[in-house]
Kinemage of the C-alpha trace (Angstrom):
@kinemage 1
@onewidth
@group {chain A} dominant
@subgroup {mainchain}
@vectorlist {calphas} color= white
{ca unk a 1} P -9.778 0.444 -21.658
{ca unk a 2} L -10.107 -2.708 -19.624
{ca unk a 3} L -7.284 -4.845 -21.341
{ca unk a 4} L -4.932 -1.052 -20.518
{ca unk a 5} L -6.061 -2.014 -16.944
{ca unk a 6} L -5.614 -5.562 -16.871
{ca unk a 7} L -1.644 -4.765 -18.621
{ca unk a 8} L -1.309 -2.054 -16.198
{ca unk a 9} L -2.331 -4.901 -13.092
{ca unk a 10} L 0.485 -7.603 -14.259
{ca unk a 11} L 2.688 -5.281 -14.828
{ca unk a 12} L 2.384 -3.461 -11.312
{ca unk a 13} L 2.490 -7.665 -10.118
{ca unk a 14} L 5.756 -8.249 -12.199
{ca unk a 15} L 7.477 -4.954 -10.830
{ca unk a 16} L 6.109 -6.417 -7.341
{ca unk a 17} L 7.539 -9.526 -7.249
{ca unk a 18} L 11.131 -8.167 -9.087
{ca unk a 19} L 11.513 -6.175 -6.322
{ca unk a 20} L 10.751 -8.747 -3.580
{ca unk a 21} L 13.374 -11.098 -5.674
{ca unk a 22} L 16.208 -8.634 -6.067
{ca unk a 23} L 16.002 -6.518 -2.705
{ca unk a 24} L 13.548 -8.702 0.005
{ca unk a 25} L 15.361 -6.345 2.695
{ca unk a 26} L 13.945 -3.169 0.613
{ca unk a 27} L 10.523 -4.906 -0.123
{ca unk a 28} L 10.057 -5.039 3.693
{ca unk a 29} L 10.990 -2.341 4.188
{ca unk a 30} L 8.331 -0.721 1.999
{ca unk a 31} L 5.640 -2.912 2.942
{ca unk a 32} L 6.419 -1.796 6.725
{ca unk a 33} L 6.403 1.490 6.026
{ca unk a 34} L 2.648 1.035 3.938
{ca unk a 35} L 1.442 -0.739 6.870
{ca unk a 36} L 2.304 2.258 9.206
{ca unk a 37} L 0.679 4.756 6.562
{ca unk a 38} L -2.630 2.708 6.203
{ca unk a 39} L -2.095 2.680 10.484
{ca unk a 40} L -1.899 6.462 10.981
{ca unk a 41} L -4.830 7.106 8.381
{ca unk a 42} L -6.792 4.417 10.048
{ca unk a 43} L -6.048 6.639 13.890
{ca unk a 44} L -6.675 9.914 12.418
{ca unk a 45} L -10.035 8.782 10.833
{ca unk a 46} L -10.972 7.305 14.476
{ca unk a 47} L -9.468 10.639 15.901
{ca unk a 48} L -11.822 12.706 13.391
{ca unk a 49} L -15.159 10.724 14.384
{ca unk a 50} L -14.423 10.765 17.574
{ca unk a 51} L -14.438 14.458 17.487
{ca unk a 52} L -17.704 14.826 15.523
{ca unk a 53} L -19.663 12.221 17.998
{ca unk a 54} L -18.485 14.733 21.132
């Protein structure tokens, strides 16, 4: 079970940095659009306790 993880970790690096190589426009592109996700979770979470503390 942990060497399945550890293959399934390089391999999720290896995939990473193939698609930075081949397509840096597209890899930006993603990583923008993860940074807005984690952003909008991160306000709605601060929305919700917000609305328990009132």
């Amino acid at each position: 079970m942990a060497q399945a993880k550890k293959i399934l970790i390089y391999l999720f690096i290896v995939f990473a940095l193939y698609t930075i190589i081949t397509s840096p426009d597209r890899a930006g592109d993603l990583v923008r659009m993860a940074f807005q996700g984690i952003s909008t979770a991160a306000n709605g979470l601060g929305d919700f306790m917000t609305q328990i503390v009132n």
